[in-house]
C-alpha positions as a Markdown table, in Angstrom:
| # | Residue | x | y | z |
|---|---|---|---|---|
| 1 | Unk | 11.5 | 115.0 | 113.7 |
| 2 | Unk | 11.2 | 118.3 | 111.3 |
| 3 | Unk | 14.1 | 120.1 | 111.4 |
| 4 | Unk | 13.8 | 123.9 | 112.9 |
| 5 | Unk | 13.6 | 127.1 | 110.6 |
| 6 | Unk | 16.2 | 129.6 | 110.8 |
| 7 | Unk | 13.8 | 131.9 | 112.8 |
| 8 | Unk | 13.2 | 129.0 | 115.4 |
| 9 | Unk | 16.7 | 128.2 | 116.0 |
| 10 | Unk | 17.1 | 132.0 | 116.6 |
| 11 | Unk | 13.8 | 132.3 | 119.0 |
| 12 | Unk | 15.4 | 129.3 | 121.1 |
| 13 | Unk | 18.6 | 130.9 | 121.2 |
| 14 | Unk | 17.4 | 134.0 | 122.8 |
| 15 | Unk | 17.3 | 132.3 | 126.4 |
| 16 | Unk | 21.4 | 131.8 | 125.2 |
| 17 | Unk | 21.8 | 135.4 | 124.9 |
| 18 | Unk | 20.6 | 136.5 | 128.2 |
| 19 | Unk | 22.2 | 133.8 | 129.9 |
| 20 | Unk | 25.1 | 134.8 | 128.4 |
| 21 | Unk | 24.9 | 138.0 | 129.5 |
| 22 | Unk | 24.5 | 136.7 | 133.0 |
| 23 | Unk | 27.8 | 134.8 | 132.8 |
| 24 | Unk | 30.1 | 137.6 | 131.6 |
| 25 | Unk | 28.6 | 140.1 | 134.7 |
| 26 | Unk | 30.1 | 137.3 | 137.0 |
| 27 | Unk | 33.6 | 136.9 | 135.3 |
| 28 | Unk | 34.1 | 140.3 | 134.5 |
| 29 | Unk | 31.6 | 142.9 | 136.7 |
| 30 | Unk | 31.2 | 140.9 | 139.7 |
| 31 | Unk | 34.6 | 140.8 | 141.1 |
| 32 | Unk | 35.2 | 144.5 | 140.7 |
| 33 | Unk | 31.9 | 144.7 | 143.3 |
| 34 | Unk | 33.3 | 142.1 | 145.4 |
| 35 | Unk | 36.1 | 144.4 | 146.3 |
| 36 | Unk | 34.2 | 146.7 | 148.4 |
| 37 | Unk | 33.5 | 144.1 | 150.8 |
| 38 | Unk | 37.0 | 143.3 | 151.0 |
| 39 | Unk | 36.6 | 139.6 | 150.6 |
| 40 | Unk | 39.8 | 137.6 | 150.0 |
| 41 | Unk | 40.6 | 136.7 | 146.8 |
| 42 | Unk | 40.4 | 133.1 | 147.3 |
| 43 | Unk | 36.9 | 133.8 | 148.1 |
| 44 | Unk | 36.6 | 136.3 | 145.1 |
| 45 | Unk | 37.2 | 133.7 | 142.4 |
| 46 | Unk | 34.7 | 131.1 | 144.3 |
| 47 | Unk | 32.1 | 133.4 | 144.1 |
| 48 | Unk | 32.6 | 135.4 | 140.4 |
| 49 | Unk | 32.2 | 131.9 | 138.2 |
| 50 | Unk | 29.0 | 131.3 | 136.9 |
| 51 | Unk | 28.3 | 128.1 | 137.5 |
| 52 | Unk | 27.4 | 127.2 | 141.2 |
| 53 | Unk | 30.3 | 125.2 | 142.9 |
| 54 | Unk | 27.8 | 124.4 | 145.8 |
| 55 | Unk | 24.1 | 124.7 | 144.2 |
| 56 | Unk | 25.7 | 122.0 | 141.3 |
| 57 | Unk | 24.8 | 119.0 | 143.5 |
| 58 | Unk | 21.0 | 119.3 | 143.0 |
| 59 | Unk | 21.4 | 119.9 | 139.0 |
| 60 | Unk | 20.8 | 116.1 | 138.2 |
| 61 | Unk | 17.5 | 116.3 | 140.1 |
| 62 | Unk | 16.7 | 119.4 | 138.3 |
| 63 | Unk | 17.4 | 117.8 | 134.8 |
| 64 | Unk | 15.6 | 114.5 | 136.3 |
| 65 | Unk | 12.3 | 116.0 | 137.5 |
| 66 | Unk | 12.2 | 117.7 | 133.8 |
| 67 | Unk | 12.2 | 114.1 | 132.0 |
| 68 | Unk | 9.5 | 113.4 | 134.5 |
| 69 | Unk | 7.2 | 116.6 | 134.0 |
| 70 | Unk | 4.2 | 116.1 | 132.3 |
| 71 | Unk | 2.4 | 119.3 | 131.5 |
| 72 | Unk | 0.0 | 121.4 | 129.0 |
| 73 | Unk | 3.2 | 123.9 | 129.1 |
| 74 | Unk | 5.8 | 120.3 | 128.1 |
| 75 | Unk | 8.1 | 118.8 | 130.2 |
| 76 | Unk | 11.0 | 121.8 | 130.3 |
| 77 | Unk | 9.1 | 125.0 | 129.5 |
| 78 | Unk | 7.6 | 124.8 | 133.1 |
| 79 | Unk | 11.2 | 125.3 | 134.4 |
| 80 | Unk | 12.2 | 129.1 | 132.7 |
| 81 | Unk | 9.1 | 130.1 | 134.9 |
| 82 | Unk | 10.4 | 129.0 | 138.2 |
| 83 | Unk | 14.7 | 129.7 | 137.5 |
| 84 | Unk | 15.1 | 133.0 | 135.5 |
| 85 | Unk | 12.5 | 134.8 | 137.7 |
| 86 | Unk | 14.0 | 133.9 | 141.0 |
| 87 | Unk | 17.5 | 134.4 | 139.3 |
| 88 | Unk | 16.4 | 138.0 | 138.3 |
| 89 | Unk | 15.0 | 138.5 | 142.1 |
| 90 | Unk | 18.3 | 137.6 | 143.6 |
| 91 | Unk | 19.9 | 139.7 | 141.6 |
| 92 | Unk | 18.0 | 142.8 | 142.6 |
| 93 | Unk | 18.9 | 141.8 | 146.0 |
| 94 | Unk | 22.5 | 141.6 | 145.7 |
| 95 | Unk | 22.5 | 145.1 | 143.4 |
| 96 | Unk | 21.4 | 146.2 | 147.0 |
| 97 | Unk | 24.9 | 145.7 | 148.7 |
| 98 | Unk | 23.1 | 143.4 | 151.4 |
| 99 | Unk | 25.6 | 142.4 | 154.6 |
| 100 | Unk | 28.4 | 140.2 | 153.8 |
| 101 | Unk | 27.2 | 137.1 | 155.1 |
| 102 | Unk | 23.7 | 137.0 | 153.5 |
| 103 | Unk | 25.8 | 138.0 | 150.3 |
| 104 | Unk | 28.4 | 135.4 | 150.1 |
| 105 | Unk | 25.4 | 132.9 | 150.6 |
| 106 | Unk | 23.4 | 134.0 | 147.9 |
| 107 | Unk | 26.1 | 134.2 | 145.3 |
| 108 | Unk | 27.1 | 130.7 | 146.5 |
| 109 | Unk | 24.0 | 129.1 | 145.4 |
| 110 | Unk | 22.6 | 132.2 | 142.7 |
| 111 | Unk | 24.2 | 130.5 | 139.5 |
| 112 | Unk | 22.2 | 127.4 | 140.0 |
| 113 | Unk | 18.5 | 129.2 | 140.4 |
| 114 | Unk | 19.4 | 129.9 | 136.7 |
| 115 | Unk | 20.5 | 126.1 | 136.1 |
| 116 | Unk | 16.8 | 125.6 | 137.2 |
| 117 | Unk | 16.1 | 127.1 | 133.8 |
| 118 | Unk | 19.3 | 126.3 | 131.9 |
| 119 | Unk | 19.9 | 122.7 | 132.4 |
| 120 | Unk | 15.5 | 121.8 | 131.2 |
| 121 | Unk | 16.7 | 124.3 | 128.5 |
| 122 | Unk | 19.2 | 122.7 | 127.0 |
| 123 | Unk | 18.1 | 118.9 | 127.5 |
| 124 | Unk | 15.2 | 120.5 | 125.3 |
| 125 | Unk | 17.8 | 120.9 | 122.4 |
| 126 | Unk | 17.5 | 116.9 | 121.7 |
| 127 | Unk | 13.3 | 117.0 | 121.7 |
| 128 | Unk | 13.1 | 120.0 | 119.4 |
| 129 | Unk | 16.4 | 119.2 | 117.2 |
| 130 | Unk | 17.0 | 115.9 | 115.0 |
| 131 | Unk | 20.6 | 115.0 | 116.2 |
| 132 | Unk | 22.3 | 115.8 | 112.4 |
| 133 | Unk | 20.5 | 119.6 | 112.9 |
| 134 | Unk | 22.1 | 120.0 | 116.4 |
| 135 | Unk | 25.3 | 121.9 | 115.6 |
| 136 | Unk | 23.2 | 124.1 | 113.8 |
| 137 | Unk | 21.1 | 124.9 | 116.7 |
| 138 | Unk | 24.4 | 124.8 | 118.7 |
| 139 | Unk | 25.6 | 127.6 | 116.7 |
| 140 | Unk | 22.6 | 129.8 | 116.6 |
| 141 | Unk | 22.5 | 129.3 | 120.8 |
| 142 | Unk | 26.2 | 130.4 | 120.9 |
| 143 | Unk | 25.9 | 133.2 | 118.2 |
| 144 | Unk | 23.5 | 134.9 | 120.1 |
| 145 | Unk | 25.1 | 133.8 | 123.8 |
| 146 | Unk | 28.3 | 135.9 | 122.5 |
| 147 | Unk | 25.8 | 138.5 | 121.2 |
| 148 | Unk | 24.7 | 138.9 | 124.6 |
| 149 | Unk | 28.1 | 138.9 | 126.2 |
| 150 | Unk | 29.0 | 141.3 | 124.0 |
| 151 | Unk | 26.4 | 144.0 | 124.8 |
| 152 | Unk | 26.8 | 143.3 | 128.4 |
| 153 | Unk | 30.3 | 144.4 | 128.4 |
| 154 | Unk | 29.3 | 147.5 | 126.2 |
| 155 | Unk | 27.1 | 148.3 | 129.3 |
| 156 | Unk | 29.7 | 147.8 | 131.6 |
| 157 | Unk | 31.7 | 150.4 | 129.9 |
| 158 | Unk | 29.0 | 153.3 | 129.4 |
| 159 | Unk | 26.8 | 152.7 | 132.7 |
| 160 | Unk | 29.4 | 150.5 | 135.7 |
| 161 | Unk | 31.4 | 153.7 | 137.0 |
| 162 | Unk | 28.0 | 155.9 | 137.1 |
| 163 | Unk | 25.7 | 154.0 | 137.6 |
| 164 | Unk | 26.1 | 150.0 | 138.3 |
| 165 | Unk | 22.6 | 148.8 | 140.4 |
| 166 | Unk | 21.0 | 149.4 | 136.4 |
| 167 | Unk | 23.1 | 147.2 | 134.9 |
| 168 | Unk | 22.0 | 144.5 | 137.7 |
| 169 | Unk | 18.6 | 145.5 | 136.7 |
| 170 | Unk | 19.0 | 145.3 | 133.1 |
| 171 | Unk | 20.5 | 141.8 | 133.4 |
| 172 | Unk | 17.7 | 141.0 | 135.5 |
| 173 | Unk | 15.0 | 141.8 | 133.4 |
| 174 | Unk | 16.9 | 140.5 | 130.3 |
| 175 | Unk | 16.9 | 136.9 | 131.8 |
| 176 | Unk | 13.0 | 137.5 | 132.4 |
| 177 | Unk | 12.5 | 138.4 | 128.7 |
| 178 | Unk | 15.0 | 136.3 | 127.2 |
| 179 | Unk | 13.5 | 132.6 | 129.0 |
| 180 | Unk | 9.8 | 134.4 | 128.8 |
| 181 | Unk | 10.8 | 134.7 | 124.7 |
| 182 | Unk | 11.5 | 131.3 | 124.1 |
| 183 | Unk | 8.9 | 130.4 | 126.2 |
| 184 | Unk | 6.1 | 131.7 | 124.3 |
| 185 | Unk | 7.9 | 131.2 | 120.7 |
| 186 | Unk | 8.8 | 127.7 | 120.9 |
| 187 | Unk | 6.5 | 125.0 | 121.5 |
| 188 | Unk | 8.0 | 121.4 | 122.7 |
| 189 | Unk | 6.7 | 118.5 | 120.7 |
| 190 | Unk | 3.9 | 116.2 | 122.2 |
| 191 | Unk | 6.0 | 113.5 | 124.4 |
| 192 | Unk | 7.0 | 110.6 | 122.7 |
| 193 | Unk | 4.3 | 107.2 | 122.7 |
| 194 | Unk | 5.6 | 104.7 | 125.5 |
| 195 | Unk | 5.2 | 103.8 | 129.2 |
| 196 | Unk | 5.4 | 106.7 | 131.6 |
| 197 | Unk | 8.5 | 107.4 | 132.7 |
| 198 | Unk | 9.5 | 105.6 | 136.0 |
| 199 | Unk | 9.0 | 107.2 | 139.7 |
| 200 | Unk | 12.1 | 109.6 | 140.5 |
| 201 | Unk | 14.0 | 107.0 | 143.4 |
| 202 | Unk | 17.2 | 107.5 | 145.2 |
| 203 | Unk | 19.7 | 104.8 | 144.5 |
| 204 | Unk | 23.1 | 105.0 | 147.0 |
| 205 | Unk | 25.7 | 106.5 | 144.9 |
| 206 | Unk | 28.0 | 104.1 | 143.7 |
| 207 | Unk | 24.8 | 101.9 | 142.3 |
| 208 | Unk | 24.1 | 105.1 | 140.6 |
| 209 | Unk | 27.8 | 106.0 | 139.6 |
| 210 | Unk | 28.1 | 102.3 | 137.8 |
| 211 | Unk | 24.6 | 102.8 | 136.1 |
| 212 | Unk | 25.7 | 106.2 | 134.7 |
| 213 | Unk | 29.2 | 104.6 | 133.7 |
| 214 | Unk | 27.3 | 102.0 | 131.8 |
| 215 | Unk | 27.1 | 105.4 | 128.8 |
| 216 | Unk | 30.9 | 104.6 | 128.3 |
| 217 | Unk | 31.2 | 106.7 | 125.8 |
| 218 | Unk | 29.0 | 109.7 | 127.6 |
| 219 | Unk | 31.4 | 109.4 | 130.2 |
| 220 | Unk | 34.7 | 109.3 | 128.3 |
| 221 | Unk | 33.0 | 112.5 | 126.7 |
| 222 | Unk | 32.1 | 113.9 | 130.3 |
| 223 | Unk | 35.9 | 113.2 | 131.4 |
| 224 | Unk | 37.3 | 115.0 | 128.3 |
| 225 | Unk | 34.9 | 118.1 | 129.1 |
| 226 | Unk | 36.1 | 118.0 | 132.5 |
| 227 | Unk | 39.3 | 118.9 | 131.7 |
| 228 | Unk | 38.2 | 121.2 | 129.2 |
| 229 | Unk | 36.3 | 123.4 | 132.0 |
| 230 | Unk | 39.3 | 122.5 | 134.5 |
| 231 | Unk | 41.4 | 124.1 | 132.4 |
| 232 | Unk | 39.1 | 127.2 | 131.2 |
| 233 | Unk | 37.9 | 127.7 | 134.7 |
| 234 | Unk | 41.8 | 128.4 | 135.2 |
| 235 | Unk | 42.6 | 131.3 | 132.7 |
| 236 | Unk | 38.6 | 133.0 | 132.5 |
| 237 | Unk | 39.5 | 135.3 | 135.8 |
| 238 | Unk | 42.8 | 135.9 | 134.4 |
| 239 | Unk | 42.8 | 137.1 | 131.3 |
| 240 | Unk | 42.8 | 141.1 | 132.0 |
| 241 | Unk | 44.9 | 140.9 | 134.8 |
| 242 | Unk | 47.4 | 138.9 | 132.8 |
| 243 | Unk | 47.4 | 141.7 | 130.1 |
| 244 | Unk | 48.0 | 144.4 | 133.0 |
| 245 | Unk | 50.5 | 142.7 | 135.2 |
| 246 | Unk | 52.1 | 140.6 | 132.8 |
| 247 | Unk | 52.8 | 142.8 | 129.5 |
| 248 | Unk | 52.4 | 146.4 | 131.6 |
| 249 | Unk | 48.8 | 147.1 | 129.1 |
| 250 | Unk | 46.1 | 149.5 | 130.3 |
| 251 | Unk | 42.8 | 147.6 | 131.4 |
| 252 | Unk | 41.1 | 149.6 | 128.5 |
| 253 | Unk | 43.5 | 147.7 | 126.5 |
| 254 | Unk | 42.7 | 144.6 | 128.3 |
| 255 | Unk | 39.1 | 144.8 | 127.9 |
| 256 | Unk | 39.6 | 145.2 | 124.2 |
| 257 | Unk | 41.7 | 142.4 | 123.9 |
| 258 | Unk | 38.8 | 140.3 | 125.8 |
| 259 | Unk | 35.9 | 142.2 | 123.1 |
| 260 | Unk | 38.4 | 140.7 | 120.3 |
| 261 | Unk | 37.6 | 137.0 | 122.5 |
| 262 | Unk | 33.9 | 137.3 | 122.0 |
| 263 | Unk | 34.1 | 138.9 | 118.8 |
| 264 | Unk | 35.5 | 135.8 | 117.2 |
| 265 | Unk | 33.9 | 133.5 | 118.7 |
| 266 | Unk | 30.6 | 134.9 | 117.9 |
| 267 | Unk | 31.9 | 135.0 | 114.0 |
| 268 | Unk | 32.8 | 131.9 | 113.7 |
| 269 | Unk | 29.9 | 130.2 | 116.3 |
| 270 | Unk | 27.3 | 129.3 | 113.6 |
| 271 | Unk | 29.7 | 128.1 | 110.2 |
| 272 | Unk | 31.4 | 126.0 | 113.3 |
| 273 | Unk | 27.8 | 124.0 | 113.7 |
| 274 | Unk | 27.6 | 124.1 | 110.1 |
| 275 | Unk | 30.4 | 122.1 | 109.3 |
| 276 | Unk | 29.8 | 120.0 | 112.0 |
| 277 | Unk | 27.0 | 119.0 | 110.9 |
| 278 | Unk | 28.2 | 118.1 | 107.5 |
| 279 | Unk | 31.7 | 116.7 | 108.5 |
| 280 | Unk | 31.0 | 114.9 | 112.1 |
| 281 | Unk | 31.0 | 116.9 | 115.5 |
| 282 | Unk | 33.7 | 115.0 | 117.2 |
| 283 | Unk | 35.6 | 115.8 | 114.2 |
| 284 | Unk | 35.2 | 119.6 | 114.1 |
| 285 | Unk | 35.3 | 119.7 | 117.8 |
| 286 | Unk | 38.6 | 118.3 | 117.9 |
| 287 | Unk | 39.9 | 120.2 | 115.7 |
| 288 | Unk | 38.9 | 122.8 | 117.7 |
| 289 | Unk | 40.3 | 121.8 | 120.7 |
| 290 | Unk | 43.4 | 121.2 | 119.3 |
| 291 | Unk | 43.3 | 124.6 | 117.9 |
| 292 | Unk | 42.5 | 126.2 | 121.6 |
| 293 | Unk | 45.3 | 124.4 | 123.7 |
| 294 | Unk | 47.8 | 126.1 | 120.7 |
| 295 | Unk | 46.4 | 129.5 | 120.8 |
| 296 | Unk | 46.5 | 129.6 | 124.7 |
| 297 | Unk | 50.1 | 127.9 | 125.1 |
| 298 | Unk | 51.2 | 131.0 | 122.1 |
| 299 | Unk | 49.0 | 133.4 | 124.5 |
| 300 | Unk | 51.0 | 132.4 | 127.2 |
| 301 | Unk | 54.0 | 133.2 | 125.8 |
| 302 | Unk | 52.8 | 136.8 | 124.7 |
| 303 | Unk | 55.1 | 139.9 | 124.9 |
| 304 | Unk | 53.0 | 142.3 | 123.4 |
| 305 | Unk | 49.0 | 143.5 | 123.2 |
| 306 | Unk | 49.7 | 142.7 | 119.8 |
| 307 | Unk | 51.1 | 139.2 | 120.2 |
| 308 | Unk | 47.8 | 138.8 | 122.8 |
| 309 | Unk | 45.2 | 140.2 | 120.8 |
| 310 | Unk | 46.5 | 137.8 | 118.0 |
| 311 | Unk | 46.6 | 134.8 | 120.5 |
| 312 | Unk | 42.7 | 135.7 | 121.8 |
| 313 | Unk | 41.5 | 136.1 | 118.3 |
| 314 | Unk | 42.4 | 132.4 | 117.4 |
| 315 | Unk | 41.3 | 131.5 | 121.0 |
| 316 | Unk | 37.7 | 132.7 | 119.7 |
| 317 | Unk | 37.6 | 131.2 | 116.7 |
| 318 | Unk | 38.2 | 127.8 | 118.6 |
| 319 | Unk | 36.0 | 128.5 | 121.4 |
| 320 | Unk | 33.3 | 129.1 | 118.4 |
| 321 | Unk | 33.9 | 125.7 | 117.8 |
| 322 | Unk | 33.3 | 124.3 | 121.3 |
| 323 | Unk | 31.1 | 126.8 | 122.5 |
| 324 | Unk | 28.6 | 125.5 | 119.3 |
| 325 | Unk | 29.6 | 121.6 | 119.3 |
| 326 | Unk | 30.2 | 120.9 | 122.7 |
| 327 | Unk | 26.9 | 119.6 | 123.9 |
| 328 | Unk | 25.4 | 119.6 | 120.7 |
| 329 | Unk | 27.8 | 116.3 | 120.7 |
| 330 | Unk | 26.8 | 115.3 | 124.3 |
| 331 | Unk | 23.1 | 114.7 | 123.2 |
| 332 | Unk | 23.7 | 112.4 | 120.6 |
| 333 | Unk | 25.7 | 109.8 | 123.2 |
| 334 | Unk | 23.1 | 110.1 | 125.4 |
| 335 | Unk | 19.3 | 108.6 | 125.7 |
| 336 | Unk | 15.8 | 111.0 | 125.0 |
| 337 | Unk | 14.5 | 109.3 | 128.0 |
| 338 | Unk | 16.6 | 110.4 | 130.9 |
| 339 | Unk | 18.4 | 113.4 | 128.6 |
| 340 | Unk | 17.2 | 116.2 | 131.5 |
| 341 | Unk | 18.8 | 113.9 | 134.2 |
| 342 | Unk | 22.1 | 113.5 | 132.5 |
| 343 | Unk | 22.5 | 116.7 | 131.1 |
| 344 | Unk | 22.3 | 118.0 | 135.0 |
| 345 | Unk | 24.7 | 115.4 | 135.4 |
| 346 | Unk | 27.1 | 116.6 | 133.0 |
| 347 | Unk | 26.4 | 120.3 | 134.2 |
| 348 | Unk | 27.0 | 119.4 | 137.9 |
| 349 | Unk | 30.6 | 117.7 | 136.8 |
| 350 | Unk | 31.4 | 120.9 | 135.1 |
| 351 | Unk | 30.3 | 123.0 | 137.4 |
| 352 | Unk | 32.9 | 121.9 | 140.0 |
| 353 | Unk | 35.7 | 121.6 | 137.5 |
| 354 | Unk | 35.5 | 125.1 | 136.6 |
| 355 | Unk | 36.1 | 127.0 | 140.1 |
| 356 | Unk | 38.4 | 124.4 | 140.9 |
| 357 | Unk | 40.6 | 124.8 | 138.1 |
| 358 | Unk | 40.0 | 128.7 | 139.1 |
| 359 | Unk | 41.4 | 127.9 | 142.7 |
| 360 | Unk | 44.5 | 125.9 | 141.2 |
| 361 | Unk | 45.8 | 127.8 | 138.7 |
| 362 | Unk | 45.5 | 131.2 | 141.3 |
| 363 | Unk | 47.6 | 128.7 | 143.3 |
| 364 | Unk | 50.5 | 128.1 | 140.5 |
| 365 | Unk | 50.3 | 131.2 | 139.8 |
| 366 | Unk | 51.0 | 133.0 | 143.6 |
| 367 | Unk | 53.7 | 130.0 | 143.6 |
| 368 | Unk | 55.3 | 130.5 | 140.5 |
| 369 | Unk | 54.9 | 134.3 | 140.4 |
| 370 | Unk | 53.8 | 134.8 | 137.3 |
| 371 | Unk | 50.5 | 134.2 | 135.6 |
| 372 | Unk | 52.1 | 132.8 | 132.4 |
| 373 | Unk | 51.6 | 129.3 | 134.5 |
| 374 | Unk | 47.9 | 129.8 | 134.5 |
| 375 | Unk | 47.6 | 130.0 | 130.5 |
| 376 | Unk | 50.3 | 126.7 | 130.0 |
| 377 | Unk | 47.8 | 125.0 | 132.5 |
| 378 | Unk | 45.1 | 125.8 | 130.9 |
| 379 | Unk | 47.0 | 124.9 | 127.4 |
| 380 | Unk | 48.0 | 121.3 | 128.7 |
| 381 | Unk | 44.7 | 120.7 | 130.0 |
| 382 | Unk | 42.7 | 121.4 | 126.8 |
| 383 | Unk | 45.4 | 119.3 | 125.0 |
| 384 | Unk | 44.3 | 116.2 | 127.7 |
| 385 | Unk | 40.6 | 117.4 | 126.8 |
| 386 | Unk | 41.4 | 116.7 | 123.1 |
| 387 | Unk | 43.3 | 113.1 | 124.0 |
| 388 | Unk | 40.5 | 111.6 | 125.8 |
| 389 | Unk | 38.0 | 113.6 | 123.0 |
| 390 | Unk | 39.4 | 111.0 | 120.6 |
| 391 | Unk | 38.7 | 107.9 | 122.6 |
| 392 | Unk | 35.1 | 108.6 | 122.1 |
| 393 | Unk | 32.9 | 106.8 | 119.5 |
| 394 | Unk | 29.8 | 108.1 | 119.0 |
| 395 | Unk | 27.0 | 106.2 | 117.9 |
| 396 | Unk | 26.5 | 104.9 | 114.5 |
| 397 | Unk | 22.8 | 105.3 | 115.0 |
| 398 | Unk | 21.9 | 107.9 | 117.3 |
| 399 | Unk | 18.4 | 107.8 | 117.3 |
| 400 | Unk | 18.3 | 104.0 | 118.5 |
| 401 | Unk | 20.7 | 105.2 | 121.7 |
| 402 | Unk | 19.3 | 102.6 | 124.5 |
| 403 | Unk | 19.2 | 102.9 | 128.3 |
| 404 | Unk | 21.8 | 100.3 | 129.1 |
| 405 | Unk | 21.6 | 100.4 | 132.6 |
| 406 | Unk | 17.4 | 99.0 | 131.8 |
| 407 | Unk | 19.0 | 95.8 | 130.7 |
């Protein structure tokens, strides 16, 4: 497999950046136009994540039905034309302030009409990407998701008190161009020589829990992201409100303190896939990890913006190195031939981890009294993330990865 230029990586990392986009709107924007309907906040931070708690369950059939598509457009392309146009529709209807019921059901399920895209998208990493490129790759698809996050919350500060139904529409039409970019610019590769892939059947779920715990290494890698996304899910509606109720800061100053976040992580994103590359992802990622649960346990701990800022800006340089590794290291422990299925798989596990954690840490919190409970939550649980992390042994030959449930 050729390795990609520098301009590919970028033109596949452009469906990153408006995704990314798409997923600071909901933690940031999204609960500040909850408000009006005077939801609950329980119901608040169920609805402003962006991955789907609810629409999650179908992602492994999504992911699935990609390994089996067989198109003149490729296997995954065929998928940013049916999820980031829909996505961009149902966004145009909630910028309409519809009735609370039809809203709450749409914004249940909205995250996952763009996992319809995302999760084909990102299984296409391992056809496009030899596995000792993918960090790279990783890098360039977080470089420009913070890129995107970054401009978004620009937006937010010069158009969401004036004028807030454009930004829905700009997101909207950014998701159109950014999946209708990396459609046209990068081609999959003609599907690998071998019998066609078997009939999509539904096996009862434990069969199909002990053939996807036959990966043991996938799923000790699966359990340590799990905590990893129990435990960010926990702090990522925080954050600003921790700043303002905790150390007394404006929410300007709180909004900075998040820019400094992104900032960082953007910076250090692609020398992050760089290195591991060269050195070994579980490696680098570990590091990382190790390097996150610190900076959030001194975060929590803050008394000043100062001491904050400080605590974010190594928070960003860590998250650089998950955001770029993280499933950069997931492909290489799992097989080309159902890499759609199990990436949806992975996604779906994630995707209830990270509201839940949400959901327990507001609970500590309201118990305790204090949000400084949230961030030495979220710091024990990346610490757990990095434990299991180190269990993991990836494959000494990745290439030769084998279905072990075929056996």
């Amino acid at each position: 497999m050729k390795p990609l230029s520098l301009s590919q990586r970028l033109l596949f990392s452009i469906a990153s950046g408006s995704a990314g986009m798409f997923n600071v709107f909901f933690n940031s924007a999204l609960p500040l136009y909850l408000g009006r309907y005077q939801l609950p906040y329980v119901l608040i931070g169920f609805l402003a994540q962006e991955r789907s708690f609810l629409g999650s369950l179908i992602e492994p059939l999504v992911g699935a039905l990609s390994d089996r598509t067989r198109t003149r457009l490729g296997r995954r392309r065929p998928f940013f034309l049916v999820g980031a146009p829909l996505t961009a529709l149902l966004l145009v209807v909630v910028s309409q302030e519809p009735p609370t019921v039809a809203l709450v059901l749409i914004l249940s399920f909205l995250p996952f009409f763009l996992g319809i895209a995302n999760v084909p998208y990102r299984a296409m990493m391992a056809d496009i990407s030899p596995p000792e490129r993918r960090g790279r790759l990783g890098g360039a698809m977080a470089l420009l998701e913070m890129i995107g996050q970054i401009g978004l919350l620009g937006l937010l500060a010069a158009l969401w008190a004036t004028n807030e139904r454009l930004v829905f529409y700009i997101i909207a039409g950014g998701l159109v161009a950014g999946f209708g970019i990396t459609f046209l610019a990068v081609k999959e590769p003609p599907i690998p020589p071998g019998p066609p892939p078997s009939p999509l059947r539904m096996a009862s779920p434990l069969v199909y829990l002990k053939r996807v715990l036959a990966f043991r290494q996938a799923a000790k890698y699966v359990a340590s992201q799990l905590l990893f996304w129990l435990g960010i899910g926990g702090v990522t509606p925080f954050v600003t409100r921790y700043g303002v109720s905790e150390l007394g800061l404006s929410e300007a100053t709180t909004f900075l303190a998040l820019l400094v976040l992104l900032v960082f992580t953007a910076i250090f994103a692609v020398p992050s896939g760089i290195v591991g590359d060269l050195l070994g992802k579980k490696r680098v990622l570990a590091g990382g990890l190790f390097l996150f649960a610190g900076a959030v346990l001194a975060g929590s701990q803050a008394k000043s913006a100062e001491h904050l800022i400080v605590a974010l800006a190594v928070a960003g340089i860590a998250n650089g190195v998950t955001t770029a590794l993280g499933f950069a290291f997931l492909t290489e422990l799992l097989p080309r031939e159902r890499m759609g299925e199990l990436t949806g798989l992975s996604s779906m596990t994630w995707s209830f981890a990270q509201p839940l954690g949400a959901t327990l840490a507001g609970f500590l919190a309201d118990q305790s009294g204090t949000l400084r409970t949230t961030f030495e939550l979220t710091a024990l649980m990346l610490f757990a993330s990095f434990l299991v992390l180190l269990t993991v042994k990836p494959p000494a030959a990745v290439e030769k990865a084998t279905d072990p449930s075929a056996n």
